[in-house]
C-alpha positions as CSV (number, residue, x, y, z in Angstrom):
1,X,20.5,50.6,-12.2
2,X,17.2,49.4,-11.1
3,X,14.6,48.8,-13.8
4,X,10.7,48.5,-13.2
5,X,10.7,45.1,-12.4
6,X,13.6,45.0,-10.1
7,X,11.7,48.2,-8.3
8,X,8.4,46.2,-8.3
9,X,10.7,43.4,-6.2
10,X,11.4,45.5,-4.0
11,X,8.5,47.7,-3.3
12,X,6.9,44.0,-2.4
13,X,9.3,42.5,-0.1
14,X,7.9,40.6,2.7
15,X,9.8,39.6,5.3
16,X,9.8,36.3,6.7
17,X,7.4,34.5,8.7
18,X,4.6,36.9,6.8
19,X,1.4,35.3,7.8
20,X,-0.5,36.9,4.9
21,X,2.2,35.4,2.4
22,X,1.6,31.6,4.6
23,X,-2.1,31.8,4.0
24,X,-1.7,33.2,0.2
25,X,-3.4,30.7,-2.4
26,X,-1.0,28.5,-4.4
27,X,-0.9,28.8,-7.9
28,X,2.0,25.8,-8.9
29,X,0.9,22.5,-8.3
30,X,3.2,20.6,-5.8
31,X,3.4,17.0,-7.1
32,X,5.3,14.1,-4.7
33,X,6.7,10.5,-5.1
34,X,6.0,8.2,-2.5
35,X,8.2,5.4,-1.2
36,X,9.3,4.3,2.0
37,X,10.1,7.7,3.8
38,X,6.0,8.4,2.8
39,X,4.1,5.3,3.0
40,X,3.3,5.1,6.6
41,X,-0.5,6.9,7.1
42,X,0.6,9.5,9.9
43,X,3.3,10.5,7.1
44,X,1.3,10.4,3.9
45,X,-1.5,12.4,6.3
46,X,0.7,15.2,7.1
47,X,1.7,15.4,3.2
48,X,-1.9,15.3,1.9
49,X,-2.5,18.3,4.7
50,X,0.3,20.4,3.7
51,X,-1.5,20.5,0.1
52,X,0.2,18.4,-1.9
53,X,-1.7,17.9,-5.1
54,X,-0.6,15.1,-6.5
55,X,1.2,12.0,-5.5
56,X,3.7,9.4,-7.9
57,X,3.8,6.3,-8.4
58,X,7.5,5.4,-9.6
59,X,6.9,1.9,-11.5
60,X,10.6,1.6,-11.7
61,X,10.7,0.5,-8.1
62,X,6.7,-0.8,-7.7
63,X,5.3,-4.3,-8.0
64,X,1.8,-4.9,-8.5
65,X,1.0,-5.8,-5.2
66,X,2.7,-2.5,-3.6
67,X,0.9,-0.4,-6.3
68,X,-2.7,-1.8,-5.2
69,X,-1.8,-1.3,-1.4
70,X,-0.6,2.1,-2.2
71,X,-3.1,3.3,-4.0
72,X,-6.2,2.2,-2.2
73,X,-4.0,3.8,0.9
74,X,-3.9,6.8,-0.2
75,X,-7.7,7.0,-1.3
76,X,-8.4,5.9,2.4
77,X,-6.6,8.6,3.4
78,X,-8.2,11.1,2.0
79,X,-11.4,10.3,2.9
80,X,-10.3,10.2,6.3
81,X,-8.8,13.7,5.7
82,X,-11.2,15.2,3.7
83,X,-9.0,16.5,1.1
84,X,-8.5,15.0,-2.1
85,X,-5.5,14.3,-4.3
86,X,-4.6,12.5,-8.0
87,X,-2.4,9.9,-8.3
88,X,-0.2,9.4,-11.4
89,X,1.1,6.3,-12.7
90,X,4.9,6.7,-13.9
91,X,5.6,4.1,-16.9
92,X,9.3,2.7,-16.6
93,X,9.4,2.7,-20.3
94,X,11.9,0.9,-22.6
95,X,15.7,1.6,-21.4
96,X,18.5,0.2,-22.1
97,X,20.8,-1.9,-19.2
98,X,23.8,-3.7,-18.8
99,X,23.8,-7.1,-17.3
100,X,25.5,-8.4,-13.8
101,X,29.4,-7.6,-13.4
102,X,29.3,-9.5,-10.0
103,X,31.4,-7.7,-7.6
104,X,32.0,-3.2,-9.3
105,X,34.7,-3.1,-11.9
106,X,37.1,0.0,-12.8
107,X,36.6,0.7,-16.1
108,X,40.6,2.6,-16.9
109,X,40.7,5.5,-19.1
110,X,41.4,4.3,-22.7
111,X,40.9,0.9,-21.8
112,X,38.9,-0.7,-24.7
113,X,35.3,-2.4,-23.8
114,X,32.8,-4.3,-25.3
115,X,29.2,-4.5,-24.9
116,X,27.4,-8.0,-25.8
117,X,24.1,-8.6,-27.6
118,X,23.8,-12.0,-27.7
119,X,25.5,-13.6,-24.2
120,X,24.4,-13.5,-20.8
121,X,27.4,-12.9,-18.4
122,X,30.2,-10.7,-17.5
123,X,33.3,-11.5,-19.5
124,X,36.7,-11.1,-20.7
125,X,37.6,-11.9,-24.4
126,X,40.6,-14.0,-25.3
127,X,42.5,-10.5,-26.1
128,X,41.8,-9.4,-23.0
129,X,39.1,-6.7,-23.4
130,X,36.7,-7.0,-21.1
131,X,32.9,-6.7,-21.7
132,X,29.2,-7.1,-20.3
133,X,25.6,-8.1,-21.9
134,X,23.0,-5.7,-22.5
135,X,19.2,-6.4,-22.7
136,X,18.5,-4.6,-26.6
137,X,19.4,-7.0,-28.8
138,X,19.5,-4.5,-31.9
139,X,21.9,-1.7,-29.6
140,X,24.7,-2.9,-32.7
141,X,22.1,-2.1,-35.7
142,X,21.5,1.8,-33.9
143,X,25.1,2.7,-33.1
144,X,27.7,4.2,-35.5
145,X,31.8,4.7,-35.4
146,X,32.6,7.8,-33.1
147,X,28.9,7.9,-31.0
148,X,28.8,8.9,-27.5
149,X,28.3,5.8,-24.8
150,X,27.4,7.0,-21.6
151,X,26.9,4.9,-18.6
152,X,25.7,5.0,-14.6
153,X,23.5,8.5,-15.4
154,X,27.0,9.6,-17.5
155,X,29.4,9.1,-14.8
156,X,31.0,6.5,-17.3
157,X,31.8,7.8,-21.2
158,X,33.1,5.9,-23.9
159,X,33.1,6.0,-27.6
160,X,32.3,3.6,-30.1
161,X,34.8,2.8,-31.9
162,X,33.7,-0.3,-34.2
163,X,30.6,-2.5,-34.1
164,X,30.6,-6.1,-35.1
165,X,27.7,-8.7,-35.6
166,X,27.4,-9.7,-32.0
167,X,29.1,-6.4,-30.4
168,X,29.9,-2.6,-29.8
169,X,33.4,-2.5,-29.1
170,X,33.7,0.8,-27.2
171,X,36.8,3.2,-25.5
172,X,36.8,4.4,-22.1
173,X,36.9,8.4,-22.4
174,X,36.3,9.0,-18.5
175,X,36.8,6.4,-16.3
176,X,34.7,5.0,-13.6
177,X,33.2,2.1,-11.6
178,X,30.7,-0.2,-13.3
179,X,28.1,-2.0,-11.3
180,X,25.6,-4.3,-12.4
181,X,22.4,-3.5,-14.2
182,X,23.3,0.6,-15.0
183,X,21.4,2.1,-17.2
184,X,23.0,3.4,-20.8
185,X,22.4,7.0,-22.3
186,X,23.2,7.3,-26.1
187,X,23.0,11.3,-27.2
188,X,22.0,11.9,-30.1
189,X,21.2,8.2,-31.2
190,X,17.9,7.1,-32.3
191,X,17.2,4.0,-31.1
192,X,14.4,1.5,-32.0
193,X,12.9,0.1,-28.7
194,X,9.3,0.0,-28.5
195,X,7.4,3.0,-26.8
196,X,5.7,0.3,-24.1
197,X,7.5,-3.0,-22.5
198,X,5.3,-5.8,-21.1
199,X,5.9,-4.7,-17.7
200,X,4.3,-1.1,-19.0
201,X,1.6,-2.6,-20.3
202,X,1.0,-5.0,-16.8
203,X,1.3,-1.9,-14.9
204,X,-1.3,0.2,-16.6
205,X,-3.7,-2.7,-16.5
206,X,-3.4,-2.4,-12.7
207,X,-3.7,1.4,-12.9
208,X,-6.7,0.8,-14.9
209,X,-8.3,-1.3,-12.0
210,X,-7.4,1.3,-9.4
211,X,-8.5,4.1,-11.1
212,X,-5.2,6.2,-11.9
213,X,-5.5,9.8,-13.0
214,X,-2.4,10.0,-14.7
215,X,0.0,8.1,-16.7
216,X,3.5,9.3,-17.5
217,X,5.2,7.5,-20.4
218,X,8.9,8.0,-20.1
219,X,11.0,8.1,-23.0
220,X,8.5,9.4,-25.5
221,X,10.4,10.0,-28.6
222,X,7.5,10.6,-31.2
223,X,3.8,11.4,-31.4
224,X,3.3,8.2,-32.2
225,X,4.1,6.9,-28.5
226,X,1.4,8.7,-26.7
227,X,-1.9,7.8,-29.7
228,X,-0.7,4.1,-29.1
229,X,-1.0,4.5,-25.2
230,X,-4.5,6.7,-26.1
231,X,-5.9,3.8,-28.5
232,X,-5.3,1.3,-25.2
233,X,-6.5,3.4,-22.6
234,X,-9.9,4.2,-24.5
235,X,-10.7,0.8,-25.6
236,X,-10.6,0.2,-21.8
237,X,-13.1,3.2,-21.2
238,X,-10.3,4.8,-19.5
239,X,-10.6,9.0,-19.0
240,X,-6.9,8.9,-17.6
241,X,-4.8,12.0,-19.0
242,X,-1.2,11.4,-21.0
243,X,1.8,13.1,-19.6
244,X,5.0,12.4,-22.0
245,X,8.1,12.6,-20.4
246,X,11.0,14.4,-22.4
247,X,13.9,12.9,-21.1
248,X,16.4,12.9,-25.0
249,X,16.8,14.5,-28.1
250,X,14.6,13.2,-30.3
251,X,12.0,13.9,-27.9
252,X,12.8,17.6,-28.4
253,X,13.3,17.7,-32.1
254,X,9.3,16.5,-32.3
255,X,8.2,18.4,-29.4
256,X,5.6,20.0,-30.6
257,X,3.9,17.3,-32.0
258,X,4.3,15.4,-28.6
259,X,2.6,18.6,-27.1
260,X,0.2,18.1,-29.8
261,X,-0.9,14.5,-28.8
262,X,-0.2,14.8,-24.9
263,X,-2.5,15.7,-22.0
264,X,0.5,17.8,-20.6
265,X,4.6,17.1,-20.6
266,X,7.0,16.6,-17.8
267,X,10.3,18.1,-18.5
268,X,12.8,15.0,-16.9
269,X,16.0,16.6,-16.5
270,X,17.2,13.4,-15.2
271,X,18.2,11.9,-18.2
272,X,17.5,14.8,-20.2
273,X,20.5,16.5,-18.8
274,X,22.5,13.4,-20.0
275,X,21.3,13.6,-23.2
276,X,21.7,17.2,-23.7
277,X,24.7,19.5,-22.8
278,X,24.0,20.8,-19.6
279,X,24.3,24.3,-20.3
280,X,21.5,23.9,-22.9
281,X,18.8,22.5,-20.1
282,X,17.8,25.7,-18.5
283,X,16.8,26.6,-22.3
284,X,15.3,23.3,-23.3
285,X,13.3,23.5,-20.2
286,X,12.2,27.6,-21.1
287,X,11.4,26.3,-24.3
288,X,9.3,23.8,-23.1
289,X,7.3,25.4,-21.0
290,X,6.7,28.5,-22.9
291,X,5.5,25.5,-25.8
292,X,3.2,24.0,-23.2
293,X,1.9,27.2,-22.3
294,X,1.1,27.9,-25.5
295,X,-0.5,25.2,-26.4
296,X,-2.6,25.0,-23.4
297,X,-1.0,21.9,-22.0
298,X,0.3,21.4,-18.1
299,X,3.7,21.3,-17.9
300,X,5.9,19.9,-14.9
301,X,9.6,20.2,-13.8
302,X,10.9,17.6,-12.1
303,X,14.5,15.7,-11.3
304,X,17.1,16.9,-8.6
305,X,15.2,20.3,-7.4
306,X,16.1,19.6,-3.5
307,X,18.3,16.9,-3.9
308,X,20.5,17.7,-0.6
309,X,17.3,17.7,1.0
310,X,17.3,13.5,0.9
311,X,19.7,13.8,3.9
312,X,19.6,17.7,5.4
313,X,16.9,19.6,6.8
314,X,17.2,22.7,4.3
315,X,17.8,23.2,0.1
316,X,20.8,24.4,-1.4
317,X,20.6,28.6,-2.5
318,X,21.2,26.8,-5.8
319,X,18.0,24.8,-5.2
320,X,16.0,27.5,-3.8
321,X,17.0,29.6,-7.1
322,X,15.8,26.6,-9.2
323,X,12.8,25.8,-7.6
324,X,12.1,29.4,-8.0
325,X,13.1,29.3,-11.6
326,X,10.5,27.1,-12.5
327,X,8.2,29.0,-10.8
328,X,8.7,32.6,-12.4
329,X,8.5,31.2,-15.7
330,X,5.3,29.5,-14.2
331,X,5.4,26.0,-14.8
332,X,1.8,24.1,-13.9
333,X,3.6,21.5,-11.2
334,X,6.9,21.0,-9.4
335,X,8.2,17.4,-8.8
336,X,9.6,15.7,-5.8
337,X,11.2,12.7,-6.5
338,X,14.0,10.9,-4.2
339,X,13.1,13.6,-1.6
340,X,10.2,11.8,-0.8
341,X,10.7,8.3,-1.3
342,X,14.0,8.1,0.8
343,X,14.7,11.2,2.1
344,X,15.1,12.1,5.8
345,X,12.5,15.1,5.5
346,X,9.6,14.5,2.7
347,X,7.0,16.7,4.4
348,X,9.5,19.5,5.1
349,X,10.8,19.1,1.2
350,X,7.1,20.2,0.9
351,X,6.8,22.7,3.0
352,X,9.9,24.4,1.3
353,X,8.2,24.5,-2.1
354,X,5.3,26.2,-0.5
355,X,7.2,28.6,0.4
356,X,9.2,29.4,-2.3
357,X,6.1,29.1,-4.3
358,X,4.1,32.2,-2.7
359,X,7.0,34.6,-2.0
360,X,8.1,34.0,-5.9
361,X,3.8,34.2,-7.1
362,X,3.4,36.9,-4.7
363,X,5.1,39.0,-7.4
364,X,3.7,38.4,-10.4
365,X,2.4,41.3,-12.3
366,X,2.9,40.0,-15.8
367,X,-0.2,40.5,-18.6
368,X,-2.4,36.9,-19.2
369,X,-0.2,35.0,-22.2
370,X,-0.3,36.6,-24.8
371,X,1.3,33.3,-27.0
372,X,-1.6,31.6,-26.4
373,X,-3.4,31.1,-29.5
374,X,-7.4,32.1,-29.3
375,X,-9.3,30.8,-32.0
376,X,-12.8,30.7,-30.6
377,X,-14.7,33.4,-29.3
378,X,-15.7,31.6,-26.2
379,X,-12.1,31.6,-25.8
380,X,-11.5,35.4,-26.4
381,X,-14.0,35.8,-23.8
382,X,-11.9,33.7,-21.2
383,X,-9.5,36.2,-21.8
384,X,-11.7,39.0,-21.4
385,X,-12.4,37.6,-17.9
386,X,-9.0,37.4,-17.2
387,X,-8.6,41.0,-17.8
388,X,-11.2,41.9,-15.9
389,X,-10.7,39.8,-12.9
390,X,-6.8,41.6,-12.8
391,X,-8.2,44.7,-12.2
392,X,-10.6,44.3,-9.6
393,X,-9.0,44.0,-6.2
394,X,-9.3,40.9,-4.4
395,X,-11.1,39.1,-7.0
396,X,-11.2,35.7,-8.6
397,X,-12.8,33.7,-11.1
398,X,-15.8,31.3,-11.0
399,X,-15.9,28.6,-13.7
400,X,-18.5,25.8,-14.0
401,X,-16.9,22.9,-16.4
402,X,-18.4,19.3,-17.5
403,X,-15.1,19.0,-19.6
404,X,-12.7,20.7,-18.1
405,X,-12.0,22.7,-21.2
406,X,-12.9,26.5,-20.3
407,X,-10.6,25.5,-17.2
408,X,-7.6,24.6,-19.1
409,X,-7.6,27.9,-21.1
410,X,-8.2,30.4,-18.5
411,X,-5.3,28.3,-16.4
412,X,-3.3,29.0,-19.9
413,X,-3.9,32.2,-19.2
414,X,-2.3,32.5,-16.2
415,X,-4.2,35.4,-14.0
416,X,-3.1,37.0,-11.2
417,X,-5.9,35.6,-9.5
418,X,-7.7,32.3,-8.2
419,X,-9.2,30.1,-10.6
420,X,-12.2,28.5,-8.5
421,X,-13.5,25.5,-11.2
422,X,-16.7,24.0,-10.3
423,X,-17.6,20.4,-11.6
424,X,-20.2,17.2,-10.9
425,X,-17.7,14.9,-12.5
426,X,-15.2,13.3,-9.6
427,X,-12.5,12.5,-12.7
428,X,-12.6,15.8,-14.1
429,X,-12.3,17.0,-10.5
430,X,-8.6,15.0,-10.1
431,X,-7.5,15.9,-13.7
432,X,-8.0,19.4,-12.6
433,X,-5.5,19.1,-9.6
434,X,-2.4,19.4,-11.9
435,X,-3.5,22.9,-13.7
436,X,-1.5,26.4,-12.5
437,X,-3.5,28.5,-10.5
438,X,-7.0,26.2,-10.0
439,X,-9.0,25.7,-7.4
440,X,-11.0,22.6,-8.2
441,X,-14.3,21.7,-6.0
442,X,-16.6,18.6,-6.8
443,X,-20.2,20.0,-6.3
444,X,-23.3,19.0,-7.9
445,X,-24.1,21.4,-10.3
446,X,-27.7,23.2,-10.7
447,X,-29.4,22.9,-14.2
448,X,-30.5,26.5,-12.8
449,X,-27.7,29.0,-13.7
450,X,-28.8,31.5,-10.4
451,X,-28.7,28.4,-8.7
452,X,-25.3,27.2,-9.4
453,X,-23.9,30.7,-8.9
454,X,-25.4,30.6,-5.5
455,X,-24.4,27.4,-4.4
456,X,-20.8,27.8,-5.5
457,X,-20.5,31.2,-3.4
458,X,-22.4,29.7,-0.3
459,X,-19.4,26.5,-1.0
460,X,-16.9,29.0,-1.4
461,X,-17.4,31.0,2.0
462,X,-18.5,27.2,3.8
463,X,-14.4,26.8,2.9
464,X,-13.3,30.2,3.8
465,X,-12.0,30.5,0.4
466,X,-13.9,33.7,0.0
467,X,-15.8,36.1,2.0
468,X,-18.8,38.6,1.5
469,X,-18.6,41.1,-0.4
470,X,-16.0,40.4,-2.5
471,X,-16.4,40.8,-6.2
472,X,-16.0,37.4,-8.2
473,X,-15.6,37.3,-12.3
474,X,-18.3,34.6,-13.0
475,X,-17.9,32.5,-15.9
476,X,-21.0,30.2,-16.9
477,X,-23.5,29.2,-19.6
478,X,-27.3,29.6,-19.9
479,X,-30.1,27.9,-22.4
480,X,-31.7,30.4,-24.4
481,X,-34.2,29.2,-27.2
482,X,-32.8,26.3,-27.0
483,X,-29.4,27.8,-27.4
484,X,-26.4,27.6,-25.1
485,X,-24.8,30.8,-24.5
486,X,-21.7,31.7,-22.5
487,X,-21.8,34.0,-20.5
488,X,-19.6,36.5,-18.4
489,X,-20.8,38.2,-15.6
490,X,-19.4,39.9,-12.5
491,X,-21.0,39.5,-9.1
492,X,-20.8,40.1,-5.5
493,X,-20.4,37.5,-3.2
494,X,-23.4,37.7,-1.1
């Protein structure tokens, strides 16, 4: 049986190679990691003309002087291009590691295996149990009897079963290979490692001289995290915007108070989907976009979403139905990750999201969010627009912005049409780049309202973004008696 929505599918189908569905605006934000499949300038051209919006900058793998390089690179670029895209910085964040093994070990089911706080080798015990070194000293003071020890991204688990002064002595549940320096998941646990390492805090002093956008903290566990990164960042007069990474539990036991104190959340369902049970990620990641959403934050999914792409020309069906996932339930940005950095096909990775991304926005017909909490009446007003600009064929919305506020909520909002944002301020401009369903265009702005309306149409058609005639919602402000007044108005493009 066919219900409304399933009819409205299929009353909209559009077959492939549908030139009006290639030239349809983009309303998810494409984000990309660079590495060395994308660092040569004919590649990193073709990306930044295929509309990427935003390209990372994995600190995991980056030295200082490769981060400098790339990031004046890319600014180069796009000048030479004449399209402009943010860069975000991701932190590595605290982790936990073991040390060197030398030559890959077999770790036997049941065998028994101890992890070292306090030495620095690969070693075997006089009773024969074998064991490593791992870089948090305090991993004995965290752990209990009977926790869950996964290692390699969980392809190793073991259980603790006893902790001593100087070790975790652990048993081998399912067995594997153990190579050196592989990374250590424990569910469930709450650890105490700081929220920023040295080597953060090295690499956001560089980001701070290039001029990043973005930051990414990974492993944010607590509110806390993201006001200490703040504090730094504004004593350093620094307008770069917060994105916490929720990659483990306790991560999304305070979610909303990481929300709270973000500039937007990255749902990393890397390690995420190690911490959790897997069958509860598609919900954790529902849940956190919906919170986003509601709380007028961007929101990006990222980790594994064309995976098989890193060495064949097309995605999975499975990836095509996640990528599309993430895009019906209208996340701000979708992530590339090893795609891009090694992968045999980074720009057509991109060019796959694209298209996924119009056929699946090409049917959305839902109502603007009605979770989103409006407080103000400025903001009740945004909504109004929204409304309006729904149910006036081929229409959009105008929006001049100084803080990028009026922006954010209408993106909240999520309309059926273009958001065209307007602003003098070349930071606010990038910051903009990450929001669901905006256009951003750097202009400088008249102090004359008439004026500003004028110019931004005139820039408009200049792009071919919109053409005469049609009927734009126009969102602005105007100074009467000395008052500011909002003001909603709906006007021909002439």
């Amino acid at each position: 049986m066919l219900t409304s929505h399933s009819t409205a599918l299929l009353n909209s189908t559009v077959f492939i190679n549908n030139p009006a569905l290639e030239m349809r605006y983009r309303q998810t934000k494409i984000i990309f990691t660079i590495g060395p499949a994308t660092s040569g300038d004919e590649v990193l051209k073709r990306l930044i003309n295929e509309q990427v919006d935003i390209c990372r900058l994995n600190m995991a793998h980056g030295n200082h002087e490769w981060t400098r390089a790339t990031i004046r690179q890319i600014k180069r670029l796009c000048q030479e291009v004449g399209r402009h895209i943010a860069i975000l910085m991701d932190i590595k964040g605290p982790e936990i590691r073991t040390g060197d093994v030398g030559e890959p070990v077999y770790l036997e089911s049941g065998e028994f295996f101890d992890f070292w706080v306090d030495r620095g080798a690969w070693l075997k015990n006089d009773d024969g149990i074998r064991g490593v070194d791992v870089n948090y000293p305090k991993l004995v003071n965290d752990v209990a009897v009977g926790d869950r020890v996964l290692v390699d991204s969980g392809l190793i688990h073991m259980e603790v079963v006893s902790t001593m002064e100087d070790r975790m002595r652990c048993r081998v549940v399912i067995p594997g290979t153990l190579g050196n320096r592989r990374h250590i998941n424990l569910p469930g646990v709450r650890v105490g490692l700081p929220s920023l390492t040295e080597k953060d805090m090295a690499d956001i002093g560089v980001g701070l001289e290039e001029g990043v956008d973005f930051y990414a903290l990974s492993f944010v566990r607590e509110a806390a995290a993201i006001l200490d990164l703040r504090a730094f960042l504004e004593t350093h007069q620094s307008t770069a915007r917060i994105i916490a990474k929720i990659e483990d539990q306790q991560a999304i036991a305070n979610l909303e108070g990481i929300i709270d104190a973000s500039d937007g959340v990255m749902v990393a369902r890397g390690d995420l989907g190690i911490e959790c049970p897997y069958e509860e990620l598609p919900i954790i990641q529902h849940q956190i976009i919906k919170a986003c959403i509601r709380k007028s934050r961007p929101v990006i999914v990222a980790t594994h979403m064309l995976e098989s792409m890193i060495t064949a020309p097309i995605p999975t069906r499975a990836e095509v139905s996640d990528v599309a996932h993430a895009v019906l339930e209208k996340a701000d940005a979708i992530m590339l990750s090893g795609e891009t950095t090694t992968g045999k096909y980074p720009v057509e990775c991109v060019r796959v999201f694209k298209k996924i991304a119009r056929r699946i926005e090409s049917v959305h017909n839902d109502e603007p969010t009605k979770e989103l909490v409006l407080r103000m009446p400025k903001d009740k007003m945004l909504r109004s627009a929204v409304y309006l600009a729904n149910d006036i064929e081929d229409s959009g919305i105008v929006v001049f912005s100084r803080s990028g506020y009026m922006v954010r909520m209408l993106s909240s909002l999520r309309p059926k049409v273009p958001i065209y944002a307007f602003t003098d301020n070349p930071a606010l401009f990038r910051h903009l780049l990450i929001l669901w369903g905006v256009e951003p265009f750097l202009m400088d702005l008249s102090d004359n309202p008439e004026g500003a309306i004028s110019d931004a149409f005139n820039y408009l058609k200049r792009r071919n973004w919109v053409k005469e005639g049609q009927t734009m919602v126009v969102i602005s402000n105007t100074l009467v008696e000395d008052q500011i007044i909002d003001t909603l108005q709906v006007r021909p493009v002439q």
